[in-house]
C-alpha positions, 0 to 999 in steps of 0.5 A: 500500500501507498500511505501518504503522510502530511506532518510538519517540517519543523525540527522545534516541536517537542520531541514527543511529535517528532517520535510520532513521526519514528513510529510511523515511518518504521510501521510503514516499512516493517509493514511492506508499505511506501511512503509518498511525503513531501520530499524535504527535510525537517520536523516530523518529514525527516523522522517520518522518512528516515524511519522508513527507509530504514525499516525498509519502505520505498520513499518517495518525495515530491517536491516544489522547486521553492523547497529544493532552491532553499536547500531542503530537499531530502536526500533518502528518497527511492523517487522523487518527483519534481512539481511546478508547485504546492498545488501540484504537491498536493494532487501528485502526493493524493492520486498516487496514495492509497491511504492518507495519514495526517500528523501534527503540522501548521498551515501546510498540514492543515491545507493538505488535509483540507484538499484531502477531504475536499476533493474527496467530497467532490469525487475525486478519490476515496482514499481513506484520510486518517489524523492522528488527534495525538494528546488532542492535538486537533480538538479545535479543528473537531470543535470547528467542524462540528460547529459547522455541522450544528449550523448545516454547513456541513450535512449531518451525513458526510459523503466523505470525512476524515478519520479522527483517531487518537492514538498510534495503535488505533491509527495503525489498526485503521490501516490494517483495515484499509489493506484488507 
């Protein structure tokens, strides 16, 4: 299975999140699994990728020019692909998942858990999106959708939403599941 992951990039964030990205990436590769993540060092990225590759997963990043230019592009990749931008990230990374993970992250997790579900409510994909909610993490973001649900923004039944999950054994039990 293709699992991609959306995480932070960011290497000043308590060590606890960055271990989040150890555990998945050596699941990832202990599991026969590929990782497709976005091709660039730091944070949850590089921990994420490290830990698989040395479990064994194939890697493969994609990345934007801007990245590359600034000095971070990842060197553990088996593939990597080069877009034109983030928008272009976002759709390479999607289609060729089987599986979406999303770790704790900023803007850039967020947007790309966003164009996750949103392309998926429209019909572009049916790839299950899993966000691992780790010490509750993303509670606000759940307070949120389900504020936008109460006031019919969202319908009470989603055609497509992510998988909130609250730990690592959960999370990787869902991607047993996914498999089968």
């Amino acid at each position: 299975m293709k699992i991609a992951v959306y995480c932070s990039a960011k290497d000043a964030i308590p060590e606890e999140y960055l271990a989040l990205g150890d555990a998945v990436g050596a699941w990832i590769g202990a599991h026969g699994h590929t990782l497709i993540y976005g091709g660039a060092t730091g944070g949850l990225m590089s921990r994420t990728s490290d830990a698989a590759k040395a479990a064994g997963a194939t890697v493969i990043g994609v990345i934007p020019p801007r990245i590359k230019a600034s000095g971070r592009k990842a060197d553990n990749c088996d593939e990597l692909y080069m877009v034109q931008n983030m928008s272009e990230r976002k759709q390479i990374m999607r289609n060729m998942a089987d599986a979406i993970i999303c770790l704790p992250g900023s803007y850039g997790t967020l947007d790309e858990m966003m164009d996750a579900t949103s392309s998926a409510i429209v019909g572009e994909h049916h790839k299950p999106t899993y966000v691992l909610n780790y010490k509750g993490f993303y509670e606000p973001l759940i307070q949120q959708i389900e504020k936008m649900r109460s006031l019919c923004f969202i319908p009470e039944q989603e055609s497509y939403k992510p998988i909130f999950v609250a730990t690592l054994e959960e999370l990787f039990e869902c991607l047993q599941g996914t498999r089968d």
